[in-house]
N, C-alpha and C positions, 0 to 999 in steps of 0.2 A: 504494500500500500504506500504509496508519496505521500508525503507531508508536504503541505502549501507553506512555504516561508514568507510572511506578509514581507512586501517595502516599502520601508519608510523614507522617508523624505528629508529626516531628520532624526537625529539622536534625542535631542532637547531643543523647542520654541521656545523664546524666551518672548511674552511680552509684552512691550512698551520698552522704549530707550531710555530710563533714566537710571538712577545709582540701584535701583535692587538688580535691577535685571544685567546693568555692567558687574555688580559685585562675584554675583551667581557664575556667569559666563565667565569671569577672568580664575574665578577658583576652577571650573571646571574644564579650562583651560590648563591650567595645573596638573590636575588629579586625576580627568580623562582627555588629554589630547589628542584621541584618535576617535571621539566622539564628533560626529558631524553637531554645531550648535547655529540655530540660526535665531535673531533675532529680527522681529519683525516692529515696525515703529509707524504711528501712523503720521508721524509730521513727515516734514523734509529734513529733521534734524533729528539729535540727541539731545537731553534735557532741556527741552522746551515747553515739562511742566511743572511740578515741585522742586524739582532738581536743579534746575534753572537759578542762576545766583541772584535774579534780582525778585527771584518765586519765594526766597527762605531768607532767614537773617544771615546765614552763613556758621553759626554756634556748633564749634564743636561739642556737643553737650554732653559734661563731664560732672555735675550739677554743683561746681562750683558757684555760680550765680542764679541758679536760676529756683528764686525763692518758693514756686508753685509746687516743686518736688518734695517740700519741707515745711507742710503748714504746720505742724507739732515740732516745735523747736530741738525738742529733747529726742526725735526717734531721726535718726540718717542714714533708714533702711534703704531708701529711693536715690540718694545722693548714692552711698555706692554703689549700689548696683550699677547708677549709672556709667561713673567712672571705671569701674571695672570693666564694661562692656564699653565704655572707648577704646579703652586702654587696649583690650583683644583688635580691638578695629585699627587705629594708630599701629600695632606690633605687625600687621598684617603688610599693611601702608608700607612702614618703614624697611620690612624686608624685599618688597617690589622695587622700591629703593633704590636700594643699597646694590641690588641686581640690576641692575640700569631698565626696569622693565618701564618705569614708571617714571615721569618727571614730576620734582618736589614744586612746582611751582601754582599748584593748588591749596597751599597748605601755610600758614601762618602764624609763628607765635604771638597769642594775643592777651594779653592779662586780661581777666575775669572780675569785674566789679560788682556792687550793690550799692545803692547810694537808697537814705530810706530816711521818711522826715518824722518829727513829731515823736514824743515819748513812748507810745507805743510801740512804733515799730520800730526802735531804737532798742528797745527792750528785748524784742525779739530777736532780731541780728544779731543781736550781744548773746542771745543765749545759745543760736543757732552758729556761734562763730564758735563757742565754748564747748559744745556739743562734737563737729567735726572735725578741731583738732587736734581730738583721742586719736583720728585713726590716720595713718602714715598718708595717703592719698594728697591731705586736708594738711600737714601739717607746716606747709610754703605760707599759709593763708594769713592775712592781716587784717586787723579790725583796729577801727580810729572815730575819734570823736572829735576828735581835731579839725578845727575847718583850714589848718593849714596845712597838715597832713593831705588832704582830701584836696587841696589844689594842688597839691608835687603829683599825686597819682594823675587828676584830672584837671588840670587846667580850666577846661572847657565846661567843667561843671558848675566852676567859680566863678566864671568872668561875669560879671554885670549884677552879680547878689546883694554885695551895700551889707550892711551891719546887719549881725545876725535877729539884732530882735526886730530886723523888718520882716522876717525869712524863716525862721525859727530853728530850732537843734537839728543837727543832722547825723549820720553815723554812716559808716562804708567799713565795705572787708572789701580785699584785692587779694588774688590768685593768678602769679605771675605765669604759670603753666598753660594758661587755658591757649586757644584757636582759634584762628579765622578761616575756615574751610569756602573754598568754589568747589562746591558738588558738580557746576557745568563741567568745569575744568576737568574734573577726576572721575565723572561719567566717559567723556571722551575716553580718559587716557586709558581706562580700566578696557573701554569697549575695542581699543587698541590692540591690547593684549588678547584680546580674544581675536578676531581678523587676523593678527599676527601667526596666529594658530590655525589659521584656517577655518574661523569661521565669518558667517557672512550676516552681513546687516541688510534690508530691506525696506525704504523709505517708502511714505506714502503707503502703508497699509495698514488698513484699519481690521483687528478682529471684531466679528460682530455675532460671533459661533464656534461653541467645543462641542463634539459630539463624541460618545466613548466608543472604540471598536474594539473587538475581539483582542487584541493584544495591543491598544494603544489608542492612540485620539486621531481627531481630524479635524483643524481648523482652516474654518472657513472665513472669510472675506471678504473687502474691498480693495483694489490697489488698483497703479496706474492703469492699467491696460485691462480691466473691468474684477471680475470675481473670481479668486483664488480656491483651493481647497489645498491643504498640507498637511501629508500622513506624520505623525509624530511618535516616538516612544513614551515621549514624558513632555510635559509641558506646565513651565510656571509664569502665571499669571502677575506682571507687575508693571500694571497700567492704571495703578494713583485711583482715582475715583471710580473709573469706570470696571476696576478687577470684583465688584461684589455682582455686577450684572451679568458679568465673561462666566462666571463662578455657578450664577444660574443657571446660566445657559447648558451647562456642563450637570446639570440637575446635581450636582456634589450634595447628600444628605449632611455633610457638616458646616455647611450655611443653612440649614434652613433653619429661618427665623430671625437671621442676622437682618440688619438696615442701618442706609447709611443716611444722617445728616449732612446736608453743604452745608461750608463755612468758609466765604471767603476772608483775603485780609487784603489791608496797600498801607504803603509808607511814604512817609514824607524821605524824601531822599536831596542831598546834597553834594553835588561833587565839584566842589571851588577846592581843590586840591589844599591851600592855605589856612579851611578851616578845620580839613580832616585832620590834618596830618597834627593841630592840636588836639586831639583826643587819640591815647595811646590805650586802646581797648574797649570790651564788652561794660556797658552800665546798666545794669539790670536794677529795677525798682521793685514795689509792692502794690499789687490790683489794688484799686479801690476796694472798700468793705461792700461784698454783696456779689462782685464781680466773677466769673467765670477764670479758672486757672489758665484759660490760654488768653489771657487779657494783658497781661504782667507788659507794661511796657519798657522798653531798652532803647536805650542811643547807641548803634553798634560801629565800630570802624569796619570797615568793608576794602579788601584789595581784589578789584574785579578787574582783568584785564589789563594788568602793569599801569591800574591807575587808583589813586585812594579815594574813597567818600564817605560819607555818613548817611547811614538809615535808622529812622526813629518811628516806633510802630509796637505793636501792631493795631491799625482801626477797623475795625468789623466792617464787610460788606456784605452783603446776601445777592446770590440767585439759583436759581436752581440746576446750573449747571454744576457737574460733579468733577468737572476738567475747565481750566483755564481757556481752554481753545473747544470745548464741547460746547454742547446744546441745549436750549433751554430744556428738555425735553427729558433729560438726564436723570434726574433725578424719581421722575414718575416711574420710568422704566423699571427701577427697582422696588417699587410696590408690589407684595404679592398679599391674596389672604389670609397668610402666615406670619405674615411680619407686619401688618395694620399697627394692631395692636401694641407691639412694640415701641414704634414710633410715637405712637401717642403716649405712654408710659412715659419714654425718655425726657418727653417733650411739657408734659405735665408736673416733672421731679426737678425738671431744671427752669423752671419760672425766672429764676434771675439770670440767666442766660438769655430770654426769650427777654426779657428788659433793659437789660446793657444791649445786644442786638438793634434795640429799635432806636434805645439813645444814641446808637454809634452812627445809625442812621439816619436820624435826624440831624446829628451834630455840624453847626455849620465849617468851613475852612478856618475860621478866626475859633472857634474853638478845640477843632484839631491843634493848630498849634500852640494853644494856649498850654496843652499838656505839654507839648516840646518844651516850651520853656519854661517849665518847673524843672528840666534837665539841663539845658542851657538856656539861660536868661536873654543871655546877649542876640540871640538866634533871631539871622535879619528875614523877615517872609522871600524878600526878592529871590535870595540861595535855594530856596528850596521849592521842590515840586513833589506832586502826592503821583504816586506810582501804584501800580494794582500788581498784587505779589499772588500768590499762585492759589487755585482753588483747591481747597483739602473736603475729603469725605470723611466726616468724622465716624465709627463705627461706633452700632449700636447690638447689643445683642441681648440675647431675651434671660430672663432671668428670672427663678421659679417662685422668690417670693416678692421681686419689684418687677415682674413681667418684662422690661426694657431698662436697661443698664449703658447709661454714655460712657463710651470707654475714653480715656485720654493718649492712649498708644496706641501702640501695632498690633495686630494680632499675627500670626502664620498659621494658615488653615492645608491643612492638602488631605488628598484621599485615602482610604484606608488601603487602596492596596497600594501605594507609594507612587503612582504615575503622575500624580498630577498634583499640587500647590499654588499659593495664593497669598500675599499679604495685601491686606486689608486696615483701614487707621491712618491715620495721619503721624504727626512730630511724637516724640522723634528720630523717627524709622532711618534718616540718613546717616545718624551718626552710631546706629549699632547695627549698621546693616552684615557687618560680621558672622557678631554673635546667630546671628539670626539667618544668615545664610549656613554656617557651619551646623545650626538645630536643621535644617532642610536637608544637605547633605547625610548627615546622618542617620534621619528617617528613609532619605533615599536607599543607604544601604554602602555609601560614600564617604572614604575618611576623610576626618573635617582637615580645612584647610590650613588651620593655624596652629601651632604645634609650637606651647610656649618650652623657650630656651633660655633657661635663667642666667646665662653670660651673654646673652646676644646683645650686640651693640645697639645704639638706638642711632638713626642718621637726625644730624641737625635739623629742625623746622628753621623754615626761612624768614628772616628779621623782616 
C-alpha cells in the first residue's frame, strides 16, 4: 500500500512582520535552519504596526520606572519578573551581537526615571524605592528629594519651575541601566537573519483564513496578484490586533470566549534636536487617582533614525479598528455569541476606564499639553506636534467568577497538538518577546533558544 506524503509549502508561516514574528523566525533560524520559514506581511513593509518606533515609546521595560507594575509598594513581584524576562531578551540581543548577526544600533542606554508630586506619592516612591533595592537587579537605583539632585538627573524637568512653594515637593528614583529600544530597527535586523537563512518575506499579503488539514494548515488570502492559498506545517499567528480573528478563523477551542478591546494612543512629539538632547532619559510619572494603569504618563528621549527627540504621552484615542492601518470594521468581526458577554463584563468592571476614555477625548490640544508641562514647564507649543502611535487590542478573557477579565499583557495561546500558536494582548509583549518565544518553542517540541552562560560577556549598548 503507498502512503500519500502531503507538500507543504512551508515548514513555518509566520504572520505579520513585526518583533514576534522576526523574534520567532531568527531563533528558528538558529535551531532549524533547514526549515523552509516564510513570512507573510500585509503592508509593503516591516513594522509598520506596534513595532513601528513612533507606534511604542520605545521602553525597554525592565520595571525600573514604570510605577503601574507596583501599585503595592511593599510587593516587587511584577518588577522582577519583568526585569528578568528582559534580561533573557537583552542576553539573546547581545549574543547576535557579539556574532556580527545583528547590528547594535537599535539599542540605547537610557537611564530610567520617576519624577512624582505631592506627599502622597512621595510616600510611595520612597517606599517602592526601599522595597526594590533588596534585590541585586534594583540595586544601581537612586531616590532624591532634592530639587537639585532632580535637575543634575533632568535638567529638563526643572527649567521654568520658580520656587518650590509655587510647584510643590517632588521626589525621583533614576536607574542608570534602563533602554531606548527601535523595535522598527530590530524587527528589520532580526527578519534579516532569517532571509539570510533562507527564508522568504512576502509583502502585500493579507491573511484572512486558517483552515486545519490532515497533517497541517492552509492559509488563505489576499496579495498582489489576487488570492493565495499556502500549505503549512505549523503556523504562528503575530498580527497585533487582528491574530484573535486569524485564531477564529482557525476554530482553535483555546480562544473560545477570549475578546479583544481597541485602544488607541498619540503623542505629542518633539524633535528640535537642542531640546532633546537636554533630557538624558525615560520620566515616568503617577496616573491620576481613578485612572487606568496604561495611562501612566512619560516624557521619553527617543533615538529614531540617527536623530534625537522627545515623546510625551500617552493620550487615549478610540476607534474601532484593531490595527493602525485596519478597518473600521475590525473590531465587530471579533464578536461571536461566546464572547458577548465577556465584553460587557470587562466593560462594566472597568467604568473608570470607560471615563478617562471619554475625558481623553474630549480633552482639548491646550489641555493635552497642559499635562506636558507638569513635566516640563518651559515646553514651547510651536516644538511640538500630536502624533497617532499605534492601535493595541487589548485582551479580554472570560472568567468563571467575573465572566470577563481585562488582561494588561500578552497572552501565548496555541493548539493542543502543537501546530499552531498565537499571541494575543498588547504592552509589553516587545520587550519579553524572548521569554515568550522560547515558552513556544518548547511547546513546539524545540530547544529554547537562549541558553544562559554565567561568564558570557555582555556587548556594550550604544551611548
Amino acid at each position: 500500500m503507498t502512503t500519500h506524503t502531503p507538500h507543504f509549502d512551508a515548514d513555518v508561516v509566520l504572520i505579520g512582520g513585526g518583533i514576534m514574528s522576526a523574534t520567532l523566525g531568527a531563533m528558528l533560524a538558529q535551531q532549524r535552519p533547514e526549515w523552509r520559514v516564510l513570512l507573510l506581511e500585509r503592508a509593503d513593509a516591516l513594522a509598520t504596526e506596534s513595532s513601528g518606533p513612533w507606534n511604542n515609546a520605545g521602553t525597554g521595560h525592565t520595571g525600573f520606572c514604570e510605577l503601574n507594575y507596583m501599585p503595592d509598594p511593599t510587593d516587587a513581584a511584577k518588577p522582577l519578573s519583568m526585569v528578568e524576562q528582559f534580561g533573557r531578551t537583552r542576553a539573546w540581543w547581545d549574543a547576535l551581537i557579539a556574532d556580527g548577526r545583528l547590528d547594535d544600533g537599535f539599542l540605547h542606554r537610557t537611564p530610567h526615571l520617576d519624577v512624582v508630586f505631592g506627599e502622597r506619592d512621595m510616600a510611595y516612591l520612597r517606599r517602592r524605592y526601599e522595597t526594590l533595592r533588596a534585590h541585586p537587579a534594583f540595586a544601581e537605583m537612586e531616590y532624591t528629594e532634592n530639587p537639585e539632585t532632580i535637575r543634575e538627573w533632568a535638567p529638563l524637568v526643572m527649567e521654568g519651575r520658580g520656587p518650590e512653594s509655587m510647584w510643590g515637593r517632588m521626589a525621583a528614583t533614576r536607574h542608570p541601566g534602563g533602554t531606548d529600544v527601535d523595535f522598527g530597527a530590530l524587527t528589520r535586523g532580526l527578519v534579516e537573519i532569517v532571509t539570510d537563512a533562507g527564508g522568504e518575506v512576502r509583502y502585500g499579503h493579507e491573511v484572512t483564513r486558517l483552515r486545519r488539514t490532515l497533517a497541517g494548515w492552509t492559509v488563505r488570502g489576499r496579495g498582489p496578484e489576487g488570492r493565495f492559498e499556502i500549505r503549512a506545517r505549523r503556523v504562528f499567528v503575530g498580527a497585533g490586533g487582528k491574530a484573535l480573528r486569524l485564531l477564529q478563523s482557525a476554530r482553535l477551542p483555546e480562544v473560545r470566549g477570549y475578546a479583544v478591546l481597541p485602544v488607541g494612543a498619540a503623542f505629542l512629539r518633539c524633535s528640535d534636536p537642542e531640546v532633546a538632547r537636554r533630557l538624558d532619559g525615560k520620566v515616568y510619572g503617577q496616573a491620576d487617582i481613578g485612572a487606568p494603569p496604561m495611562s501612566v504618563p512619560h516624557l521619553d528621549r527617543r533615538y529614531v533614525d540617527g536623530a534625537d527627540h522627545l515623546l510625551f504621552g500617552p493620550y487615549a484615542t478610540f476607534s474601532t479598528k484593531l490595527l493602525k492601518r485596519g478597518r473600521l470594521t475590525d473590531f465587530f468581526t471579533t464578536l461571536r455569541p461566546g464572547n458577548l458577554h465577556v465584553v460587557a463584563a470587562a466593560g462594566l468592571q472597568n467604568l473608570s476606564l470607560v471615563r478617562y476614555l471619554v475625558g481623553q477625548l474630549a480633552a482639548s490640544r491646550r489641555a493635552k499639553f497642559a499635562q506636558l508641562q507638569r513635566f516640563y514647564p518651559d515646553a514651547d507649543p510651536a516644538q511640538w506636534e500630536l502624533v497617532a502611535a499605534g492601535q493595541r487590542a487589548q485582551l479580554v478573557t472570560p472568567d468563571r467568577r467575573r465572566i470577563g477579565v481585562l488582561q494588561q499583557g500578552t497572552e501565548l495561546v496555541s493548539g493542543a497538538d502543537g501546530t499552531i500558536a498565537g499571541l494575543l494582548g498588547a504592552s509589553p509583549g516587545a520587550s519579553t518577546a524572548v521569554p515568550i518565544m522560547e515558552e513556544l518553542l518548547i511547546r513546539w517540541g524545540i530547544a529554547a533558544a537562549v541558553e544562559p552562560q554565567p561568564n558570557s560577556a555582555k556587548t556594550p549598548v550604544a551611548s
